[in-house]
Structures are given as structure tokens and as C-alpha cells.
C-alpha positions in Angstrom: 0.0 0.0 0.0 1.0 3.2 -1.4 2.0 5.7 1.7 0.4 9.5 2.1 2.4 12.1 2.7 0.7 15.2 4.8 3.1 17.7 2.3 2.8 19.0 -1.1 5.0 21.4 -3.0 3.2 25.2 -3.4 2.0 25.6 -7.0 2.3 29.4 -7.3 6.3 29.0 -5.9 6.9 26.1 -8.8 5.6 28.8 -11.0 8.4 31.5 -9.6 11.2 30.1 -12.3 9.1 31.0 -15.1 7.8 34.6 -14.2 10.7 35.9 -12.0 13.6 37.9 -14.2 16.2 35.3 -13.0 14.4 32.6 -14.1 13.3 33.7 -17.2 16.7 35.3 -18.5 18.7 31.8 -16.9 16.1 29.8 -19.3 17.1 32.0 -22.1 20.4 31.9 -21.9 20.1 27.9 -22.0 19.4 28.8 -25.8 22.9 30.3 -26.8 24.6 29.5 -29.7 28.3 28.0 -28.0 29.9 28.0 -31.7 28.8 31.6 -31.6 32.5 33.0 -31.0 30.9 36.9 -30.4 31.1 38.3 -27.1 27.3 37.9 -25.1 25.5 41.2 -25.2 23.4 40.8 -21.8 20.7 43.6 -22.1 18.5 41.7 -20.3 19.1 42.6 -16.4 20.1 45.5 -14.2 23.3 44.5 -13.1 25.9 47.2 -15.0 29.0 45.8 -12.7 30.7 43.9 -15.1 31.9 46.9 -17.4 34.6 49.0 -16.3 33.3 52.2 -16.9 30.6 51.3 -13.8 33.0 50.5 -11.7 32.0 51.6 -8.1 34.0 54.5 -6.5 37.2 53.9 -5.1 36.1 55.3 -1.5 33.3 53.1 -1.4 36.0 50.1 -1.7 38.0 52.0 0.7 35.7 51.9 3.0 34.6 48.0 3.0 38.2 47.7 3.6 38.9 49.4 6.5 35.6 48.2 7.8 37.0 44.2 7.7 40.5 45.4 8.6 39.3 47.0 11.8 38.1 43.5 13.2 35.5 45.4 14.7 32.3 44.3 12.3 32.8 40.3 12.8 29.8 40.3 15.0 26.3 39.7 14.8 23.8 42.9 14.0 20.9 44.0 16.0 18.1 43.1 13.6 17.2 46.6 12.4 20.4 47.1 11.6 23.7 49.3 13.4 23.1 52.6 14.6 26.1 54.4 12.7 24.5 53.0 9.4 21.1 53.7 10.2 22.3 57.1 11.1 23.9 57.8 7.7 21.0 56.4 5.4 18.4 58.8 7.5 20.9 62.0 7.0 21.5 60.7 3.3 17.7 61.0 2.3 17.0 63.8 4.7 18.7 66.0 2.3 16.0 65.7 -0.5 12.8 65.8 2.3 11.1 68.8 3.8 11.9 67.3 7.4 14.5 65.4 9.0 14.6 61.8 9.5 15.9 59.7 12.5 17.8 56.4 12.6 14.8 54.9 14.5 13.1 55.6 10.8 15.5 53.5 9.3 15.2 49.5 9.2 18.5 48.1 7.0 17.9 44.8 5.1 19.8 42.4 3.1 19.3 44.2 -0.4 16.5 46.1 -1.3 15.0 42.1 -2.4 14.3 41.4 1.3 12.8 45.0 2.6 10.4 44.0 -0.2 9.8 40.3 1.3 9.7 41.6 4.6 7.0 43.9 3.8 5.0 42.1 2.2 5.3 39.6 4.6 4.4 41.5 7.5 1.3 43.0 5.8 -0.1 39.7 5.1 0.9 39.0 8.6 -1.3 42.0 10.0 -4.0 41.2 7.7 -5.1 37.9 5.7 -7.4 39.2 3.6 -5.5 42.1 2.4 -4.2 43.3 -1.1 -2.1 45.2 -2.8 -2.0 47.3 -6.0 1.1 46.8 -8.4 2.1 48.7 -11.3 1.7 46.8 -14.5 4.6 47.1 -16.0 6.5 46.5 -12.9 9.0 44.3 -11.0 7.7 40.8 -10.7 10.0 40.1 -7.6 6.4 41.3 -5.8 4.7 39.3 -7.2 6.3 36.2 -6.8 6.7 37.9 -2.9 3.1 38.2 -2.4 2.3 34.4 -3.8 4.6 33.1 -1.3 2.6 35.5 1.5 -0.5 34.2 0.1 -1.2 38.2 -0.1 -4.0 39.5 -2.8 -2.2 41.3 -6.2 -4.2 43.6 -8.1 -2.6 45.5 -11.3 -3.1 48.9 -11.8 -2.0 50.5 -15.3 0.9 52.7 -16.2 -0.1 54.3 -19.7 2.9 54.2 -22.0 1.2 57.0 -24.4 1.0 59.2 -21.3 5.2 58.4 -20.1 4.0 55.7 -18.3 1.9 57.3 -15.8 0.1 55.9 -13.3 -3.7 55.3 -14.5 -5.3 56.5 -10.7 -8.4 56.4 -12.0 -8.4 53.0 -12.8 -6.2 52.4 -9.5 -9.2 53.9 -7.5 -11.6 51.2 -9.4 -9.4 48.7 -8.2 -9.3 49.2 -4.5 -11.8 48.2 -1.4 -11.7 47.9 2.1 -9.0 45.3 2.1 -6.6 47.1 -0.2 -4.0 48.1 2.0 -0.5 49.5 -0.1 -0.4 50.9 -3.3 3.5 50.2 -5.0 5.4 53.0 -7.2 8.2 52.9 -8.6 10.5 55.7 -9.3 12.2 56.0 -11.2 10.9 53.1 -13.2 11.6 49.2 -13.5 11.1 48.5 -16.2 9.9 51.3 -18.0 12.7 54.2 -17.5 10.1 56.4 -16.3 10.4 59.6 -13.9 7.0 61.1 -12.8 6.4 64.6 -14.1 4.7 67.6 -13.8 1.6 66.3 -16.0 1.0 63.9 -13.5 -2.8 64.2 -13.9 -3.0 67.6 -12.2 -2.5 71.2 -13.5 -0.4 73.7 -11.8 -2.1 77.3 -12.1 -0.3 79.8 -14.1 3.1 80.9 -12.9 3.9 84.4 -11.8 7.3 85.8 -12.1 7.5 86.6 -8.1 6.9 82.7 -7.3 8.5 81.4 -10.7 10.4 78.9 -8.3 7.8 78.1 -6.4 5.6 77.1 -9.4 8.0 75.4 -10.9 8.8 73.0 -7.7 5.4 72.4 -7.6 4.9 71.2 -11.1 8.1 69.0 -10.9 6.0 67.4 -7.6 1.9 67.0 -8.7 2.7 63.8 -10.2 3.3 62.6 -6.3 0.6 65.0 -4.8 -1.6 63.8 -6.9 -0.4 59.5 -5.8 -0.4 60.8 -2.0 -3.8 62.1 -2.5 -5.2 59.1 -3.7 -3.6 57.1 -1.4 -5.0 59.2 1.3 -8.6 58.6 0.0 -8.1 55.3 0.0 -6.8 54.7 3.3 -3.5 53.2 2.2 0.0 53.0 2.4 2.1 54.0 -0.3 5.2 52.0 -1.2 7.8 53.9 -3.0 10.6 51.6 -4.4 13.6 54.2 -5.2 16.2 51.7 -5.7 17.1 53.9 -8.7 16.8 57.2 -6.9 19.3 60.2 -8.8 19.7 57.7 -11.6 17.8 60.7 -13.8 19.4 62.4 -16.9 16.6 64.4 -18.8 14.8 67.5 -18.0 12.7 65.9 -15.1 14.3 65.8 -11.6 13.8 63.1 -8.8 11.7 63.9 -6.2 11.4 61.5 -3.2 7.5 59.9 -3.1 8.5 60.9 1.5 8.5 64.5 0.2 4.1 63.6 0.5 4.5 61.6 3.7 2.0 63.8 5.4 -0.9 63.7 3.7 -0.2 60.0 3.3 2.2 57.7 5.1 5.1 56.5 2.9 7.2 53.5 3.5 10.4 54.2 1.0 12.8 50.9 -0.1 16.2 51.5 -1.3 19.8 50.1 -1.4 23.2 50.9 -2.7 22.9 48.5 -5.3 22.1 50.7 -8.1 23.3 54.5 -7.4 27.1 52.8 -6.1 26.9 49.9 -8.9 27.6 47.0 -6.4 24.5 44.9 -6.1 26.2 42.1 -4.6 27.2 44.0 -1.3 23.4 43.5 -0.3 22.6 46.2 1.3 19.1 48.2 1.5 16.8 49.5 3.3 13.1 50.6 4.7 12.5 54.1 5.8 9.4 55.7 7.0 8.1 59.1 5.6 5.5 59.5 7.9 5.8 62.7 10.3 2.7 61.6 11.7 3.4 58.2 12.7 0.6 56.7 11.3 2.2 53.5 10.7 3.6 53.5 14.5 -0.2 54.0 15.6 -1.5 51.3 13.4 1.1 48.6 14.6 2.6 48.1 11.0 6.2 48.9 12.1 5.8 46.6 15.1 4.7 43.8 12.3 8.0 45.0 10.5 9.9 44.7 13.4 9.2 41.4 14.3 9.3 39.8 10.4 13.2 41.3 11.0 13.8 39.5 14.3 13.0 36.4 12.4 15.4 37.1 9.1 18.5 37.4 8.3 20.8 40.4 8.9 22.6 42.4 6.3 26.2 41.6 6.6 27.6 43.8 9.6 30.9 45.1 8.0 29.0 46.3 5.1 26.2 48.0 7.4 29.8 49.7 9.6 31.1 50.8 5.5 27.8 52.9 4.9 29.2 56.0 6.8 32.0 56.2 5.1 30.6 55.1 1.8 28.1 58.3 1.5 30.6 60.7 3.4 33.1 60.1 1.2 31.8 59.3 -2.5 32.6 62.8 -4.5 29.7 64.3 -7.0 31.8 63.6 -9.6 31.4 59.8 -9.6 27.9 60.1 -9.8 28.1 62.2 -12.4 30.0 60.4 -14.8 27.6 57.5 -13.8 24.5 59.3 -15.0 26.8 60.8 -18.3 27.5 57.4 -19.7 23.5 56.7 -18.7 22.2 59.5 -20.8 24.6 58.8 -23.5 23.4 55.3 -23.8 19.5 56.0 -23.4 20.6 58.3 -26.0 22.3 55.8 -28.8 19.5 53.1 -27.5 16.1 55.4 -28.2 18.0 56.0 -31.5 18.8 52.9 -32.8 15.4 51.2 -32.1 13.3 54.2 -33.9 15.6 52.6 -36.9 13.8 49.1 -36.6 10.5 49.1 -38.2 9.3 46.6 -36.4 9.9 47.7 -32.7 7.8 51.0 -30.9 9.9 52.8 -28.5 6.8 55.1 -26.6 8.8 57.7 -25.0 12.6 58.1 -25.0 14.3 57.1 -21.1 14.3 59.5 -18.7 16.2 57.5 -15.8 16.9 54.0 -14.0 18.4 52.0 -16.9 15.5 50.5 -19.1 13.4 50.9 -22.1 10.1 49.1 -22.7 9.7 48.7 -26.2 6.6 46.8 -28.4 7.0 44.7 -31.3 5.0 44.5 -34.0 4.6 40.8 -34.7 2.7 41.4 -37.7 6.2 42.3 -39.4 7.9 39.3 -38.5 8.1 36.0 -39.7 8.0 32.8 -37.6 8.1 34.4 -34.6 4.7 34.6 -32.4 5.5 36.5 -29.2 7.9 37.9 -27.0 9.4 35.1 -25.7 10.3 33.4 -29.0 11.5 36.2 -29.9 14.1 36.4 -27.3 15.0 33.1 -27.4 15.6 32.9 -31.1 17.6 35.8 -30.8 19.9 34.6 -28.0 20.2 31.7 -30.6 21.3 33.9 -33.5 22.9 36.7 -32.3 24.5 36.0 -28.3 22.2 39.0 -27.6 20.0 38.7 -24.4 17.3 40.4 -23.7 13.9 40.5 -21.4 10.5 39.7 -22.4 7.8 41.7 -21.6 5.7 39.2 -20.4 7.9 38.7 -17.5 7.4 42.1 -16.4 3.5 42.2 -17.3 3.5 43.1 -21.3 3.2 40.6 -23.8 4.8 41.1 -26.8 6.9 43.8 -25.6 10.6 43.6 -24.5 12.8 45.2 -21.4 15.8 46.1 -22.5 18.8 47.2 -20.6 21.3 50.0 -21.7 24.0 50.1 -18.7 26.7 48.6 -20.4 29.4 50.4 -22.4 28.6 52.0 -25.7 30.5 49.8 -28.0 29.2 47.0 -26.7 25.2 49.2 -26.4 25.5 49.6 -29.9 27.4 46.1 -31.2 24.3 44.5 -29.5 21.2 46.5 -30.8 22.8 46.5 -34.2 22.2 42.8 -33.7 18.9 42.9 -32.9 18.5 45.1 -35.8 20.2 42.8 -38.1 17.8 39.7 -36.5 15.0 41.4 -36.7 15.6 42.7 -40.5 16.2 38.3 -41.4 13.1 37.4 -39.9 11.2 40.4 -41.7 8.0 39.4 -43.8 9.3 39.5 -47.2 6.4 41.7 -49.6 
């Protein structure tokens, strides 16, 4: 007689492989060409670390040195995270708020991958029937993050004929008395995205005594106008600004905590991105909320305790932090967001050349372009995913399909990556897509 077993795997977390960007772009990659002697172009993920001109600055590495050399950071770390470091990432995003934050607003975490798992987690925690509302295009990690917290995902809109705005309207429609966090992100993953003045709300005409004024204003409505709805709603805004100052056009980044008080604000960030070194693992959550709304409503002490529970960020990494943003100059971040403009730059151009790819709007920050193909110019190719597969196949050029992110039929594509090697790759996908043309 056959035995029974009381366990079973989870069919939404045997799923993960095939909607998470790891997954997807390891499965891809599976399909290379190994006679194909060319370098691999990987425009597929938002790792930039691999080409010299992102190397991170040399007082950042400084730093993590003297931090292991001083044989003082070989302990454990209080689950929040150290107080110096905690101290330094509220003074750090202080500078860009109307109001200063404290360390006790600061909760550091092993990459901004886990702030988002302990979140989610201790919402679900606090509530079982609760949702959330997540951009669509957005970051699947959520998503795979609320599955595993068994935590309700509804998809709002972002309107690619509008700069991918958010669609509040519809976000309104979506929400009820469960809905508990709304998710932005800022500037965007995947769709290089920075929220503007047209964010659904007019500014009145400027005067030339209040010509700054006005224009501040304008460069925030966009986030007024998410705070207020968040506020009607009764809900927390998430603001993922892992990408924060990674901006080259005419549009600024403003901080979604700049609105913490008309709604409460729970902003998720990390050194991976601005410093280039996603593998030191280090993020955090902050609360924007000068009016402790989310201390009265017991969410931080949910927080709190999801951290007791996890693992710590590694502690001579958390002791670097000080030093790290005392002591990186302007200039390197500078020459970061140079080479970034330059590449959205050669990128926005070279697609417009391919007849059979739509570029909506050119970049504006992070470092991604969604783009839409038009399938009806193609041969033998019938969505996104064969698409990037065949061309990984053909051409050693990887890149994202948009169903991963929530588009079919589009593609993410990455431009952090030197320009020779920016433009070597999309003139492959150029020359691919051009072969598999419908011939007239």
C-alpha cells in the first residue's frame, strides 16, 4: 500500500522560475549558440557591474576595507540594523525631504529584495485578507513575494502613451476595504520612467514673483496627486527608489517621502544601483511619515518582528555605509549618470531605426526601455518570448521579455553597459529582426 504524505509542494512558488527575471533570463540563456565566437550582449538585467566604466568608486571600496580590517564588524547585528549606518541612510535621504529623519526611521535589510519580502510579509501578517495594488509594467519580484505571503495582487496601469503614468483612476476602481499599499516605482523598473509635472494635475499659471515656487510644484503634482489618492483610500504608499538620482533628462527626482504627510510613505532603497555593487546586499526601509501613522497602526511593530525572524545584512558592510556616502565625491555620480544619458541616447535611437519595434517615449532614468514589437512584421516568430529566445540563438544577444514584467509582446531592454558593446548588440537585434522580416 501506497503511503500519504501530509506535504505538497506550493503551486504558485513552482511557478516562480518562469515569471521571475532570473528565471526567465537563466532559461534564455540555455538557448545560446556555443559556436557563436561573439562576445554575449546581456541587455536583459540591471546589473551594470561587469563593465569597467561602472566600476564603483574607489572610496566606497576603501571603506569596505577598513571596515574588515578593523576586526570590529565580525559580529552579529541587531536586527534593524547598526546605529552608525542607520544614522547615515536617515541623514542621506534627509537631504532631498522637507523634514528630517531619524535612525529609528531607518530599518536596513539584506538588499532592497528582502525589505520588499519583509513587507509584504508583515502585511499579510497584519492582515489575511489584504491586497495590494502593483504597477503593470512592474517588478515581478512582488509578485512572486506576495504568492509566497499568500497576499491578494491587483494591477493597476501605467499608460505608455501618457510616459508611463500611473492610471489613478483605474487604481481607485481597483481598491476596497481590504486594499492596504499601493506600489510605485521611481524611477521606473522596467519602463525608465520619472514622474512629471503632467502627472494628472495642472499647476495654475506661474507668476514671475513665485516662478520657483511654481515650478517645484509642477516637478511634484505627479506625487501629490499618488499621496492624495492614497490618502482617500486609506492606504499605504510603497515607493521603491532603488534607482533614486539615476535621472538624466529635463525631469528631476523627487522622493514619493516629500508627501508623507498627507499620506504615510514606507520608501525601499539600497546601494545596489546608485554605487553599482548589487552584490554587497545592502538596503533599506524608511518611514516618511511625520505623523506616525504607521507606528499608531502597529505596522512597524509587524515590520519589526518579520526582521527578528530574518537574516541580517552583513555587519561590516552595514559599519562601510558611513563612510561610503561621506566620502563618495559628486563627480562619480556624475559620470555615472553621463555614460547613462549617453546610452539612453544611442539606445532610443537605434530602435526608432527598426520598423518593427515601438519605443513610446525616449528614457528618462533607471536604466530600461520598454519597447513593443509589431509581430505582424515578423516572420515565424509569435510572441515575445520566442522572440528572445531565437535571438539569443542567432545573435548572443539577451534580452527580457515583456511578459515577465507584465506586457506581452513587448521587451525590457537594458542600456547600462558600455557604448560599444550598447551599440554592437542593438545592431544585432536590428540585423535579427531585418532576417526574420516578412518579405512583400
Amino acid at each position: 500500500m501506497e503511503n500519504k504524505w501530509n506535504f505538497q509542494g506550493n503551486g504558485e512558488l513552482k511557478a516562480a522560475p518562469r515569471i521571475t527575471i532570473r528565471g526567465v533570463l537563466s532559461n534564455i540563456m540555455q538557448n545560446l549558440n556555443k559556436d557563436d565566437q561573439r562576445p554575449i550582449i546581456p541587455l536583459g538585467h540591471g546589473d551594470p557591474s561587469a563593465f569597467p566604466c561602472f566600476r564603483t568608486s574607489l572610496s566606497a571600496e576603501d571603506a569596505i576595507v577598513d571596515s574588515v580590517r578593523s576586526g570590529k564588524f565580525n559580529c552579529y547585528s541587531p536586527s534593524v540594523g547598526i546605529l552608525p549606518a542607520r544614522r547615515a541612510v536617515a541623514d542621506y535621504l534627509s537631504k532631498d525631504l522637507p523634514y528630517k529623519l531619524s535612525p529609528d526611521d531607518v530599518y536596513l535589510t539584506i538588499g532592497c529584495t528582502q525589505a520588499i519580502e519583509v513587507l509584504l510579509t508583515a502585511i499579510s501578517l497584519s492582515n489575511p485578507v489584504a491586497n495590494i495594488l502593483l504597477p503593470r509594467p512592474g517588478f515581478p519580484f512582488y509578485d512572486v513575494r506576495a504568492a509566497c505571503s499568500n497576499l491578494e495582487v491587483r494591477r493597476y496601469d501605467l499608460l505608455p502613451e501618457q510616459g508611463w503614468e500611473v492610471d489613478l483612476e483605474a487604481l481607485e476602481a481597483l481598491a476596497d476595504e481590504n486594499t492596504v499599499a499601493m506600489v510605485i516605482i521611481n524611477p521606473g523598473n522596467p519602463c525608465g520612467n520619472v514622474y512629471t509635472s503632467q502627472h494628472l494635475k495642472k499647476v495654475g499659471q506661474r507668476t514671475p514673483t513665485a516662478s520657483f515656487l511654481f515650478m517645484l510644484i509642477a516637478y511634484m503634482t505627479g506625487f501629490l496627486s499618488i499621496a492624495e489618492t492614497a490618502r482617500k483610500l486609506g492606504i499605504i504608499v510603497i515607493a521603491d527608489e532603488v534607482y533614486d538620482h539615476l535621472t538624466f533628462a529635463s525631469t528631476p527626482f523627487v522622493p514619493m517621502g516629500t508627501f508623507g504627510s498627507i499620506a504615510p510613505v514606507l520608501t525601499l532603497g539600497s546601494i545596489s544601483k546608485r554605487w553599482i555593487v548589487p552584490g554587497w546586499r545592502l538596503g533599506w526601509i524608511v518611514t516618511c511619515d511625520p505623523n506616525a501613522i504607521l507606528q499608531q497602526t502597529g505596522i512597524m511593530k509587524s515590520i519589526t518582528g518579520c526582521l527578528e525572524v530574518s537574516s541580517d545584512a552583513p555587519t561590516f558592510i552595514q559599519a562601510a555605509i558611513p563612510q561610503i556616502i561621506e566620502n563618495t565625491k559628486e563627480d562619480f555620480f556624475l559620470k555615472t549618470v553621463e555614460i547613462l544619458r549617453g546610452a539612453a541616447d544611442i539606445c532610443f535611437d537605434i530602435l526608432n531605426e527598426i520598423p518593427c519595434i515601438t519605443c513610446p517615449s525616449k528614457p528618462e532614468g533607471s536604466m530600461f526601455v520598454m519597447v513593443k514589437l509589431n509581430l505582424s512584421l515578423l516572420d515565424d516568430i509569435s510572441d515575445d518570448i520566442e522572440f528572445s529566445l531565437k535571438l539569443a540563438r542567432e545573435e548572443s544577444v539577451i534580452v527580457l521579455p515583456g511578459v515577465t514584467v507584465g506586457l506581452k509582446n513587448w521587451l525590457r531592454i537594458t542600456f547600462a553597459c558600455d557604448h560599444s558593446s550598447l551599440e554592437d548588440g542593438l545592431g544585432r537585434i536590428k540585423g535579427f529582426c531585418e532576417r526574420h522580416a516578412k518579405k512583400e
